[in-house]
MIKENU-716892 format. One record per residue (C-alpha): x, y, z; residue number from 1; residue in one letter. Coordinates in nm, 4 decimals, m for minus. Layout:
N
+----------+----------+----------+-----+----+
!        X !        Y !        Z !   i ! aa !
+----------+----------+----------+-----+----+
!        X !        Y !        Z ! NUM !  A !
...
+----------+----------+----------+-----+----+
end
This chain:
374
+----------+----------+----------+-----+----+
!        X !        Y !        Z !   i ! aa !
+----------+----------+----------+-----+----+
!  12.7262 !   8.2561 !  12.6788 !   1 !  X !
!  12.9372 !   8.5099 !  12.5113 !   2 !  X !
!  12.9483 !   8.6613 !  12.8659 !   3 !  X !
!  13.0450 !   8.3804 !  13.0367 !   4 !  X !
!  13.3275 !   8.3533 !  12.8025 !   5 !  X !
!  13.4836 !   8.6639 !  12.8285 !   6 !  X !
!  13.4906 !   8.6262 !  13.2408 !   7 !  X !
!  13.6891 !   8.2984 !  13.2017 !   8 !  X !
!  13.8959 !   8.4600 !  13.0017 !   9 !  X !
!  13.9194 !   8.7651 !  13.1974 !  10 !  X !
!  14.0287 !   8.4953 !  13.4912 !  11 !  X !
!  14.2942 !   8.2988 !  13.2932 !  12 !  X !
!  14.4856 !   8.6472 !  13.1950 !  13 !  X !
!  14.5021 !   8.7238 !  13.5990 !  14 !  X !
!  14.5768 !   8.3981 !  13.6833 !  15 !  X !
!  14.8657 !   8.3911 !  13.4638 !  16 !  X !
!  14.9283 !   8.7410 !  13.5595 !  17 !  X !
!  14.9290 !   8.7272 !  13.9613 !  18 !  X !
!  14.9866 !   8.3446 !  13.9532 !  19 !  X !
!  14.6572 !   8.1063 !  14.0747 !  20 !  X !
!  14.7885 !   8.1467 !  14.4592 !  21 !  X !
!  14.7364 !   8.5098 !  14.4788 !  22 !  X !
!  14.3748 !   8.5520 !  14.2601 !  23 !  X !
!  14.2196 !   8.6011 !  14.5975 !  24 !  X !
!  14.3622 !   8.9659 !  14.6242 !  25 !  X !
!  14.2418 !   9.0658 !  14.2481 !  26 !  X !
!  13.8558 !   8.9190 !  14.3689 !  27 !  X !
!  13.8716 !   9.1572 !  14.6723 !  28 !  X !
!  13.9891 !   9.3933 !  14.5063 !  29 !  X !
!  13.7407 !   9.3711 !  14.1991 !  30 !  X !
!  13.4613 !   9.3603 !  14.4809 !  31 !  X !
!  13.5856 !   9.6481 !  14.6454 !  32 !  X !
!  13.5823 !   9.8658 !  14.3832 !  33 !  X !
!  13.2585 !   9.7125 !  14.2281 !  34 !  X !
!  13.1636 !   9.8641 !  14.6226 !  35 !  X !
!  13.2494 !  10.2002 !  14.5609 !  36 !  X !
!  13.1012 !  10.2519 !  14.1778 !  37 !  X !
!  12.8069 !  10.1198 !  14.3787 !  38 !  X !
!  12.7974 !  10.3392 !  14.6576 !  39 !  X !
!  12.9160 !  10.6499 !  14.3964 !  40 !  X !
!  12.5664 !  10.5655 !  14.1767 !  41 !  X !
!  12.3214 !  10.5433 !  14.4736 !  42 !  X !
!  12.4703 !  10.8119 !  14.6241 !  43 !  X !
!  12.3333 !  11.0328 !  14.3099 !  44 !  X !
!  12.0230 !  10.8074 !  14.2540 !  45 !  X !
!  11.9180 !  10.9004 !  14.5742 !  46 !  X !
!  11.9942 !  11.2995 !  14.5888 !  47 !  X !
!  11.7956 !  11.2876 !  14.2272 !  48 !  X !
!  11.5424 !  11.1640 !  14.4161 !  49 !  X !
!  11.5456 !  11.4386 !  14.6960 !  50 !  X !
!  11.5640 !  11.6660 !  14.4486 !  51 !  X !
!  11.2477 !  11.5180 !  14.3358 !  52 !  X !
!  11.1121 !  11.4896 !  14.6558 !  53 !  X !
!  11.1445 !  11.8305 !  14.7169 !  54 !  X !
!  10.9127 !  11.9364 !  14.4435 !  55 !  X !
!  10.5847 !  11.7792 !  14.6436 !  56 !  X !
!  10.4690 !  11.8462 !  14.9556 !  57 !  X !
!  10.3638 !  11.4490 !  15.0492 !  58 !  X !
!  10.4342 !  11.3547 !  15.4020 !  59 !  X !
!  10.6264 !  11.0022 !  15.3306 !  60 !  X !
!  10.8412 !  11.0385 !  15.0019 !  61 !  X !
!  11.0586 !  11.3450 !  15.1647 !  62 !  X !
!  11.0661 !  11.1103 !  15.4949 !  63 !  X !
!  11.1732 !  10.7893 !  15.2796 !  64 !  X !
!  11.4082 !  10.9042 !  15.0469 !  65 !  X !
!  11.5956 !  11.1209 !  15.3528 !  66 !  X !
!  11.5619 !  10.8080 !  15.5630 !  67 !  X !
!  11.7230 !  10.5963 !  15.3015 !  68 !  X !
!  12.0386 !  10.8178 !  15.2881 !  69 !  X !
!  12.2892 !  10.6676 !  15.5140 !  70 !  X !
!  12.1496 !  10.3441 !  15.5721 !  71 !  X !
!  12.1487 !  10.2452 !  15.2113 !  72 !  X !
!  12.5450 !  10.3718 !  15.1895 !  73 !  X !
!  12.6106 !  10.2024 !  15.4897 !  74 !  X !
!  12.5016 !   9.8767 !  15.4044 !  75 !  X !
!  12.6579 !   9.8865 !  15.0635 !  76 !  X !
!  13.0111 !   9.9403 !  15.1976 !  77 !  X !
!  12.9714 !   9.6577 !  15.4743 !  78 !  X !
!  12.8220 !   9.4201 !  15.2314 !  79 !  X !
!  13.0887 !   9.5030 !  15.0354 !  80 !  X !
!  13.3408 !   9.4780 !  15.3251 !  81 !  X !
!  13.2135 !   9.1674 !  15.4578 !  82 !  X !
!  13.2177 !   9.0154 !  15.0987 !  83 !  X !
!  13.5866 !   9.0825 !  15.0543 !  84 !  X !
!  13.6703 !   8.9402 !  15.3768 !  85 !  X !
!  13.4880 !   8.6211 !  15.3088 !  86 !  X !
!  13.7087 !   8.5979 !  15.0389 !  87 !  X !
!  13.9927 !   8.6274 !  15.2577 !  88 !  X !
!  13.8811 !   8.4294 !  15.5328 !  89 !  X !
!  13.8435 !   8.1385 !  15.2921 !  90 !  X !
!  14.1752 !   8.1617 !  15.1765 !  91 !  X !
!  14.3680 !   8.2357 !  15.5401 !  92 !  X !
!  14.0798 !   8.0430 !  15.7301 !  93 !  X !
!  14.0944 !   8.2452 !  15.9820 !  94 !  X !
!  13.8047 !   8.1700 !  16.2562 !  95 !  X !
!  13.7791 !   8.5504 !  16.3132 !  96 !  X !
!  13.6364 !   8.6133 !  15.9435 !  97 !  X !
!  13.4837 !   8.2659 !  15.9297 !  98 !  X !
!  13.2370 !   8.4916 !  16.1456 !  99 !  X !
!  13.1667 !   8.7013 !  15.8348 ! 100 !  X !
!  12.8285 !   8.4985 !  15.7629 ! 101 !  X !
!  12.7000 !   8.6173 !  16.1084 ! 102 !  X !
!  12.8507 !   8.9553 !  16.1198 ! 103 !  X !
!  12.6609 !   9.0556 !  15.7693 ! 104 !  X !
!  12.3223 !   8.9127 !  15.9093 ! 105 !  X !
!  12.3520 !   9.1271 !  16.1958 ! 106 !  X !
!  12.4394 !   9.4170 !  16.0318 ! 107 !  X !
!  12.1106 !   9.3732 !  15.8111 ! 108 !  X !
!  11.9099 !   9.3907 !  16.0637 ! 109 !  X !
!  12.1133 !   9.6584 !  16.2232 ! 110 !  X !
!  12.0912 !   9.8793 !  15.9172 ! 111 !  X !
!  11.7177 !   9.7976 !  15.8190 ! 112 !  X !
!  11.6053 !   9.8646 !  16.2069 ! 113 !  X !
!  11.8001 !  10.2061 !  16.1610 ! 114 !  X !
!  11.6498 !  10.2671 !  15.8195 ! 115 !  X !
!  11.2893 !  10.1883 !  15.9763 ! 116 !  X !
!  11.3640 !  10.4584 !  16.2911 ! 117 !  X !
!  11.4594 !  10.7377 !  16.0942 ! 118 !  X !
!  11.1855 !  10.6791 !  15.8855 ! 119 !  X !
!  10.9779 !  10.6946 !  16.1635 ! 120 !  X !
!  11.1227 !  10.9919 !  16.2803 ! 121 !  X !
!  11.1107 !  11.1780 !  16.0132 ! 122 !  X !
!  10.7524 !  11.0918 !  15.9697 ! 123 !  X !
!  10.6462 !  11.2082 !  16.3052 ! 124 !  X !
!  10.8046 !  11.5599 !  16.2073 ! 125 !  X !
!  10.6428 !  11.6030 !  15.8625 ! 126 !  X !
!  10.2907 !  11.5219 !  15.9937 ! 127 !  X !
!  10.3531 !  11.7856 !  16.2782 ! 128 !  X !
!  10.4410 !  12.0170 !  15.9820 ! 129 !  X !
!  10.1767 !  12.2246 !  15.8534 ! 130 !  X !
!  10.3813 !  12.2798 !  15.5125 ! 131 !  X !
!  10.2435 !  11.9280 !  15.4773 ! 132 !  X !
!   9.9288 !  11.9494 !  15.5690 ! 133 !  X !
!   9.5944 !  12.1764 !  15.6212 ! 134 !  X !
!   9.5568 !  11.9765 !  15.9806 ! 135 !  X !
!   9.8841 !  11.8840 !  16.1257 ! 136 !  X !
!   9.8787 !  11.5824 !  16.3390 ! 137 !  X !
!   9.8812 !  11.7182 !  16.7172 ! 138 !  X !
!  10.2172 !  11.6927 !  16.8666 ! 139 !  X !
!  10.1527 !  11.4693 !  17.1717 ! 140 !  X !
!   9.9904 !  11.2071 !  16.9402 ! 141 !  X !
!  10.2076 !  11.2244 !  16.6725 ! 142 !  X !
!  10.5534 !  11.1890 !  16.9496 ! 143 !  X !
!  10.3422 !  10.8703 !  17.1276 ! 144 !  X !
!  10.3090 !  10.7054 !  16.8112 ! 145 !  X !
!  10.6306 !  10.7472 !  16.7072 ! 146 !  X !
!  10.8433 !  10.6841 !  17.0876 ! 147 !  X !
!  10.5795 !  10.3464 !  17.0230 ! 148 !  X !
!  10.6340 !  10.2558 !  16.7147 ! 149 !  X !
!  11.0706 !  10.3231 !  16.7419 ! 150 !  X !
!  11.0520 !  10.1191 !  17.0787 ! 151 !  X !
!  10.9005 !   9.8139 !  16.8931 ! 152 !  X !
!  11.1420 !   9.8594 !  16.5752 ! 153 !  X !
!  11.4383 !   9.8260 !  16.8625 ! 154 !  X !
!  11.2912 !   9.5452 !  17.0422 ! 155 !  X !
!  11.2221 !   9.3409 !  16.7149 ! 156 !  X !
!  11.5968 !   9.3959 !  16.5566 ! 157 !  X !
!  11.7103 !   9.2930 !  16.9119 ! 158 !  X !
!  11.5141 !   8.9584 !  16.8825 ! 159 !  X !
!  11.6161 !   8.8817 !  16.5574 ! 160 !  X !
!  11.9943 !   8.9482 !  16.5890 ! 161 !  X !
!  11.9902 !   8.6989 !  16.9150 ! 162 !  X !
!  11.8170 !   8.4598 !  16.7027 ! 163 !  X !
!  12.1284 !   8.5049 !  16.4410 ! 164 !  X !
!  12.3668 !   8.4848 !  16.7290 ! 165 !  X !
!  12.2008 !   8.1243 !  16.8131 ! 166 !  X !
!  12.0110 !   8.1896 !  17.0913 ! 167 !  X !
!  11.6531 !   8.0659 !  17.1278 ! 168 !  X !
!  11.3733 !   8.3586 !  17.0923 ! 169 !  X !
!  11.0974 !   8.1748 !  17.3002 ! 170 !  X !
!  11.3582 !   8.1045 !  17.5450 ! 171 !  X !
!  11.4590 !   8.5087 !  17.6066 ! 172 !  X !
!  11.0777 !   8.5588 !  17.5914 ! 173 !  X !
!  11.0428 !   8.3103 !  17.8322 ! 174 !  X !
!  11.3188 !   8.4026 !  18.0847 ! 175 !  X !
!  11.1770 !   8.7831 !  18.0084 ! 176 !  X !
!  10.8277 !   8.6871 !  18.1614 ! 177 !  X !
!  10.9528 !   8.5135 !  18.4388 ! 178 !  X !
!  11.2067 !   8.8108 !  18.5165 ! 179 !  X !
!  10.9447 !   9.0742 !  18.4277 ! 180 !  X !
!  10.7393 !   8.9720 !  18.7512 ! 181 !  X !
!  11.0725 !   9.0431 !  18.9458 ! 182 !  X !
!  11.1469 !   9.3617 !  18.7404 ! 183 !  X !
!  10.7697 !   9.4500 !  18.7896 ! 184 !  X !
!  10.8025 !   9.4134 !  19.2157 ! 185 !  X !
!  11.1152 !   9.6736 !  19.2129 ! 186 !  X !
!  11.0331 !   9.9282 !  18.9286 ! 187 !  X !
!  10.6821 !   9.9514 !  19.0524 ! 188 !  X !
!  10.7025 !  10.3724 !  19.0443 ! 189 !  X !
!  10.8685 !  10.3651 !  18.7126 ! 190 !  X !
!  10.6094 !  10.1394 !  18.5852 ! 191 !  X !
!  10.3364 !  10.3783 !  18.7253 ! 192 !  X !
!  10.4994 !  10.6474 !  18.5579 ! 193 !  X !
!  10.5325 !  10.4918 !  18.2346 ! 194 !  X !
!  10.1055 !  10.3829 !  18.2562 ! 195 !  X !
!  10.0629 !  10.7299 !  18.3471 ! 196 !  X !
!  10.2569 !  10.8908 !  18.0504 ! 197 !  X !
!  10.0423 !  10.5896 !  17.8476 ! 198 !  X !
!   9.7168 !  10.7723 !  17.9911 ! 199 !  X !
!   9.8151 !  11.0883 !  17.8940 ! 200 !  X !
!   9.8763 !  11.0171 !  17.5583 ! 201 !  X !
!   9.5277 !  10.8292 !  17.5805 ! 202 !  X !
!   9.3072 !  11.0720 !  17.7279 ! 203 !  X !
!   9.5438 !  11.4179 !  17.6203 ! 204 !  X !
!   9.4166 !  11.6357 !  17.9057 ! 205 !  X !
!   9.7161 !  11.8498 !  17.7939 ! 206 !  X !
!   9.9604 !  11.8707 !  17.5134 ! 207 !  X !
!  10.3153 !  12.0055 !  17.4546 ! 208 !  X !
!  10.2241 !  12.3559 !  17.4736 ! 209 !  X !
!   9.9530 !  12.3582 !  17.6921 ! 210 !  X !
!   9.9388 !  12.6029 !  17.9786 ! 211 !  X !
!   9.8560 !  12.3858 !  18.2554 ! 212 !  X !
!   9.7979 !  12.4028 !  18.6679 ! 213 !  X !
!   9.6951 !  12.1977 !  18.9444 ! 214 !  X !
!   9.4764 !  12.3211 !  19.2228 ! 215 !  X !
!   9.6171 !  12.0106 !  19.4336 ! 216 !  X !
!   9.9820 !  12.0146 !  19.3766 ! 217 !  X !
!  10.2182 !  12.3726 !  19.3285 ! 218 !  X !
!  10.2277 !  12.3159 !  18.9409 ! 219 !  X !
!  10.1584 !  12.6022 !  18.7009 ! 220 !  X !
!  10.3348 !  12.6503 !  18.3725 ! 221 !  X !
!  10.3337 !  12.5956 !  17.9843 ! 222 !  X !
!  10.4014 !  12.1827 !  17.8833 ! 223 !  X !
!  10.7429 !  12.1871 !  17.7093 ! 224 !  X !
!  10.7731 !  11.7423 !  17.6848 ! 225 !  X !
!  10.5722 !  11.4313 !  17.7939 ! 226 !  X !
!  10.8319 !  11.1565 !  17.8064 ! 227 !  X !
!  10.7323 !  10.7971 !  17.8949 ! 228 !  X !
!  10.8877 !  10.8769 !  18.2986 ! 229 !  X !
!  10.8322 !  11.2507 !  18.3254 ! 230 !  X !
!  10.6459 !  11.5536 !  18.1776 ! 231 !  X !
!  10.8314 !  11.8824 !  18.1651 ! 232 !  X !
!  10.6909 !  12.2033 !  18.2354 ! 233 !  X !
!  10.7869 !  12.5301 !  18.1760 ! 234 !  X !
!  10.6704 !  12.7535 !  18.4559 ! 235 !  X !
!  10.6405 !  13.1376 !  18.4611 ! 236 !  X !
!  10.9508 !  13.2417 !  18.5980 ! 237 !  X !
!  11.1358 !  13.0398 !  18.2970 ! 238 !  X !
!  11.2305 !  12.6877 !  18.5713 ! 239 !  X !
!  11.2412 !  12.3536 !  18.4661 ! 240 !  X !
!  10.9928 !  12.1662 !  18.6581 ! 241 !  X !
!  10.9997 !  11.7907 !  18.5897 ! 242 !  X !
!  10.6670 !  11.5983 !  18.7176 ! 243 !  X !
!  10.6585 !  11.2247 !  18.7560 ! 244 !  X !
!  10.3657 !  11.1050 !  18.5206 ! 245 !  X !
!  10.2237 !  10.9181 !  18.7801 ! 246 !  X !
!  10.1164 !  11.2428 !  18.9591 ! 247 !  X !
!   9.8967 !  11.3171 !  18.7106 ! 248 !  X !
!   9.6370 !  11.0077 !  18.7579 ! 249 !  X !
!   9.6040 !  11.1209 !  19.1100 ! 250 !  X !
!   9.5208 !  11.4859 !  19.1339 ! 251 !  X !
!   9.3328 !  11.7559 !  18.9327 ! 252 !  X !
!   9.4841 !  11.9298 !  18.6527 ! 253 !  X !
!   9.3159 !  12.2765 !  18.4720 ! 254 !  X !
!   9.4313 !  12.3654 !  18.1464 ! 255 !  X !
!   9.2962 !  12.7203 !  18.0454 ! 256 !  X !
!   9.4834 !  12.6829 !  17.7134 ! 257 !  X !
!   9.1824 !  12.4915 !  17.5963 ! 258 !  X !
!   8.9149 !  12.7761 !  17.7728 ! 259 !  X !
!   8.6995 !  12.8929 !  17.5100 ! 260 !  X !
!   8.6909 !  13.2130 !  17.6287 ! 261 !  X !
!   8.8411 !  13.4617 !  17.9128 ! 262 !  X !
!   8.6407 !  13.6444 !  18.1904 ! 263 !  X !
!   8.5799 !  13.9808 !  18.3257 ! 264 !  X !
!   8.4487 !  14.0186 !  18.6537 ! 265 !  X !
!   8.5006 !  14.3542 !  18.8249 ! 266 !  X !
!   8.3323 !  14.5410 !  19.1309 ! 267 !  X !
!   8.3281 !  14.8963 !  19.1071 ! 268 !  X !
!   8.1966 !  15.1285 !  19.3407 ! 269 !  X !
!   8.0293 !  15.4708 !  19.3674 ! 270 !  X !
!   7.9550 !  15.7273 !  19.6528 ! 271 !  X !
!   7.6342 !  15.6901 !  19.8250 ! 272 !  X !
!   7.5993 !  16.0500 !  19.6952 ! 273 !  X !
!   7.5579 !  15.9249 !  19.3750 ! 274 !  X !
!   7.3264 !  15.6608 !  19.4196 ! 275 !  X !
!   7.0347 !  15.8171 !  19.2754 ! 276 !  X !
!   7.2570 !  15.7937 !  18.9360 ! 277 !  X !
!   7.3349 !  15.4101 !  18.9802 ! 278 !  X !
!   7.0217 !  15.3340 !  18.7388 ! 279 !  X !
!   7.1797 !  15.5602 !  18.4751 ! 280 !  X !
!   7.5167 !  15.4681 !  18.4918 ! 281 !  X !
!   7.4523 !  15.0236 !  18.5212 ! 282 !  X !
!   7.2388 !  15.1054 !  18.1844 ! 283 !  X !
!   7.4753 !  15.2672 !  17.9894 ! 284 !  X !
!   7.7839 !  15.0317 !  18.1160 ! 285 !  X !
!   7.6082 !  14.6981 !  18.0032 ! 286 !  X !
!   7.4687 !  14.9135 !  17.6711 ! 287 !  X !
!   7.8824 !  14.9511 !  17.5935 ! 288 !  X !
!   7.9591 !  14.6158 !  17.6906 ! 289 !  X !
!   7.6794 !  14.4744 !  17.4529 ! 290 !  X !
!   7.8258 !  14.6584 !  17.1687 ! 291 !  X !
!   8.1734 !  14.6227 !  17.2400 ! 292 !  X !
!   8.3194 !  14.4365 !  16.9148 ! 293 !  X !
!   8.5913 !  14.2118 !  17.1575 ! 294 !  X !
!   8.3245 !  14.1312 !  17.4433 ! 295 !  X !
!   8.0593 !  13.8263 !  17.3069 ! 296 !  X !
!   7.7171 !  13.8912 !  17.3477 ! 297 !  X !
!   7.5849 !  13.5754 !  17.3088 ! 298 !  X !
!   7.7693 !  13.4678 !  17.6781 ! 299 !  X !
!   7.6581 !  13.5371 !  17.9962 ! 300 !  X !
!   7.7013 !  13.9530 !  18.0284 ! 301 !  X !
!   7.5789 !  14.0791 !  18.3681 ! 302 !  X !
!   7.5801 !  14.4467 !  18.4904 ! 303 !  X !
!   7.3878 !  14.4938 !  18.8243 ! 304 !  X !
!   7.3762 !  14.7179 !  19.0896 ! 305 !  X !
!   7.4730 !  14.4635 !  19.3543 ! 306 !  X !
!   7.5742 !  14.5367 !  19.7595 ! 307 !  X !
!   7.5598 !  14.8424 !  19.9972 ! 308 !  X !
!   7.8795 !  14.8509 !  20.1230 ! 309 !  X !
!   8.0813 !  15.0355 !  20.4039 ! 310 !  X !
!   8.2091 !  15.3484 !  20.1757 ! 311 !  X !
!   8.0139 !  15.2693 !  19.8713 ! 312 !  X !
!   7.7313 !  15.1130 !  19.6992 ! 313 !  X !
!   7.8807 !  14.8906 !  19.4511 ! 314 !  X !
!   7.7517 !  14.7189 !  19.0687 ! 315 !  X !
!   7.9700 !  14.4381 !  18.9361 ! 316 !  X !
!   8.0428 !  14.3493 !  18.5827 ! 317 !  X !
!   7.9947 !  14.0114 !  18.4495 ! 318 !  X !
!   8.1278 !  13.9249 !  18.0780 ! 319 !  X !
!   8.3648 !  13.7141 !  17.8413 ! 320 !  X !
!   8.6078 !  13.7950 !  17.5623 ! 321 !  X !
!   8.6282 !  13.6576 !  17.1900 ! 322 !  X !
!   8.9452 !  13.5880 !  17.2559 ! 323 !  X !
!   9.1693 !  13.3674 !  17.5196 ! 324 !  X !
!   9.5178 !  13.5159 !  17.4432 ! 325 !  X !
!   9.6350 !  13.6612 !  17.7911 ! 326 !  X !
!   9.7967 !  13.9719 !  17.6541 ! 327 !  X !
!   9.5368 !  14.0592 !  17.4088 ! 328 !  X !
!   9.2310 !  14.0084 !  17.7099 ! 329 !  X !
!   9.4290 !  14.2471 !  17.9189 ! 330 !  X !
!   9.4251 !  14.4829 !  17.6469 ! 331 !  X !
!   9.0575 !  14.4577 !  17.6447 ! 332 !  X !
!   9.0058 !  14.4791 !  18.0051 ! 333 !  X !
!   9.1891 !  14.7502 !  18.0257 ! 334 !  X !
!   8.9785 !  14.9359 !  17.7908 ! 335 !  X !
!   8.6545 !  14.8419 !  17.9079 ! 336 !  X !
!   8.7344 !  14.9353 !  18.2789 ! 337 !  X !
!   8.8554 !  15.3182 !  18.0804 ! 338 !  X !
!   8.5431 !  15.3261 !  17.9433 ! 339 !  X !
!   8.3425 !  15.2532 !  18.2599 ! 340 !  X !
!   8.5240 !  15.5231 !  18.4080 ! 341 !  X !
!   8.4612 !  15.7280 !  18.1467 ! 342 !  X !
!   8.0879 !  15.6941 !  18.1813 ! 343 !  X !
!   8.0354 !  15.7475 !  18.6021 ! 344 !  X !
!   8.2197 !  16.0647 !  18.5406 ! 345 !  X !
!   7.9973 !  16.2036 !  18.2331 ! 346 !  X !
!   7.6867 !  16.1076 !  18.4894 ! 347 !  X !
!   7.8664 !  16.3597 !  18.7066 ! 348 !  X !
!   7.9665 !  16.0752 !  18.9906 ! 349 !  X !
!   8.2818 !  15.9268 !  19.1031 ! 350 !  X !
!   8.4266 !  15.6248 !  19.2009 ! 351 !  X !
!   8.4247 !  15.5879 !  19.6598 ! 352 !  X !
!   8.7026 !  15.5315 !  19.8322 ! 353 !  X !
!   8.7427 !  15.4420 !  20.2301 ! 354 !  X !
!   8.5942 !  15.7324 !  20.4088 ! 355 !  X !
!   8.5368 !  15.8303 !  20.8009 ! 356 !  X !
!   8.2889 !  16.0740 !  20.9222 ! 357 !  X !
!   8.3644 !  16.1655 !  21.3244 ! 358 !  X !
!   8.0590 !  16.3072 !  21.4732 ! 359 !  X !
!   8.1847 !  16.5459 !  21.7940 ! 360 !  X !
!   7.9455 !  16.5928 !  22.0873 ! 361 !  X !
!   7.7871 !  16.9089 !  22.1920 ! 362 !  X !
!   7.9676 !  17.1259 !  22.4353 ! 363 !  X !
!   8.2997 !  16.9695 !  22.4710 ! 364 !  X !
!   8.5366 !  17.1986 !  22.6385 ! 365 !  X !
!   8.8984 !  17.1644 !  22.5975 ! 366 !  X !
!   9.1236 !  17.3276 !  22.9106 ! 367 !  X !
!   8.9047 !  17.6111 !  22.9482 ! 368 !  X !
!   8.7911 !  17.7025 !  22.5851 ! 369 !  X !
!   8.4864 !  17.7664 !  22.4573 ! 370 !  X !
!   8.2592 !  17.5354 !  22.3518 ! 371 !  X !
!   8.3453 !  17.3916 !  21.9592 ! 372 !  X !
!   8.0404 !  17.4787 !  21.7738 ! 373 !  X !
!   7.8859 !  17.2024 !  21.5363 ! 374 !  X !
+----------+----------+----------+-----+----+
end
């Protein structure tokens, strides 16, 4: 009561003072300002609670209360805006801010289908973060359900500002269904790329990262982006190579990122003059490879004498590596095949090489000289 009073009061000192005509321009001005003390306090509210924010390490306060940050500002100053010029539009009746009603609906939804996006967004990143948590979300999932979830946000805030604007909702959805067929007849490939993208995110035969090839198609290289259209890969030599999505349900694709672990499988061959020491030296190869700390015992390991060939009688090596990073399994190779090596020279045998042996017939005279002896 005592409340009430003082605003009439309030209101009979500015009509007197600005004369009853012109009170219009102190109420916009009063709601201005109210606009900006407004704006001022949840500006700090909300960096108080970033600050807070900060302090934990939980996947959807840090993504809310960053989300909220410019939407929250932004509809405070339009509200406020479009406040002031209903005001005005009252007084100048004006059919440009008799739209005001409208204009604030759609901005609403415009600001809340922004708020919900970033949100989203900022989401997908934190549960891709391992500073949030012991198991990160994997990447490819976590960017589906996010391009899914942002699409529908956008195609809801669509359907309710046409709904503000007047038009009828079952009426778009209607016309959409009959002019979906027609879409559907002449963006058949980009349709089969999209259901292609939707089975990759289904089935995740790769994911961004992966080091993937195709025995049927020229594709090798590391998976940089699966968009809804194309993936993008990364090959060796540092190109771009952008692959339609529907390629993928129609040919083979490896990916020896996911190999549990690598293979070694080498020939080596010794001199036939050595191949009373083959025994020896196939023992003592497969006794280092069993006791080799980077080769895994518990895989298939193989070391057999195996062919007779043209300059040498050969024994192959048959094992796997711990470990699947390339660099660090050439390392090991390398140091196994130094160690073999190491072991057909201490039998006192060496590795063949392409040889020739001529044999040269008795008594073979060459312009008159004497006989070459054998």
């Amino acid at each position: 009561m005592l409340m009430d009073n003082w605003f009439e009061s309030v209101k009979d000192i500015y009509i007197k003072g600005v004369g009853e005509s012109n009170v219009w321009i102190v109420d916009i001005f009063v709601v201005v300002f109210f606009t900006l003390v407004a704006a001022a306090l949840f500006s700090r509210f909300l960096n108080k609670l970033e600050e807070k924010s900060k302090l934990t390490k939980n996947v959807w306060d840090d993504a809310l209360v960053l989300a909220l940050q410019r939407p929250v500002k932004w509809f405070i100053w339009g509200f406020g805006i479009l406040t002031a010029a209903d005001m005005a539009g009252e007084v100048s009746e004006s059919l440009l801010l008799g739209s005001v009603d409208v204009l604030r609906r759609i901005g609403a939804v415009a600001v809340v289908a922004w708020f919900v996006s970033g949100f989203i967004k900022l989401a997908e990143g934190n549960l891709m973060n391992p500073d949030y948590s012991q198991k990160p979300m994997d990447r490819t999932t976590a960017m589906a359900v996010g391009k899914l979830l942002r699409i529908t946000v956008m195609i809801t805030a669509v359907l309710v500002i046409l709904q503000s604007l007047g038009y009828s909702v079952s009426g778009v959805l209607a016309f959409g269904g009959i002019g979906g067929i027609a879409v559907g007849f002449a963006a058949k490939d980009l349709l089969a790329n999209f259901f292609g993208g939707l089975m990759i995110y289904l089935d995740r035969p790769f994911a961004v990262g992966d080091w993937v090839r195709s025995p049927d198609k020229n594709i090798e290289g590391t998976v940089e982006d699966i968009g809804w259209r194309l993936t993008k890969i990364r090959t060796f030599d540092k190109r771009p190579l952008y692959v339609p999505n529907s390629t993928f349900t129609q040919i083979s694709v490896e990916n020896p990122s996911r190999m549990s672990h690598r293979r070694i499988y080498e020939t080596i061959g010794i001199r036939y003059d050595d191949i009373h020491r083959m025994a020896s030296i196939v023992a003592e190869v497969k006794a280092m490879l069993e006791s080799h700390p980077e080769i895994d015992e518990k895989n298939t390991l193989i070391v057999n004498f195996n062919a007779f060939a043209s300059s040498s009688v050969d024994f192959f090596v048959y094992c796997f590596t711990h470990t699947t990073n390339w660099i660090e399994f050439h390392e090991i190779k390398q140091d196994v095949l130094l160690k073999i090596i190491s072991i057909i020279e201490r039998h006192e045998a060496e590795c063949a090489f392409p040889t020739s042996t001529v044999h040269i017939p008795n008594a073979i005279k060459m312009n008159g000289m004497q006989p070459l002896e054998q």
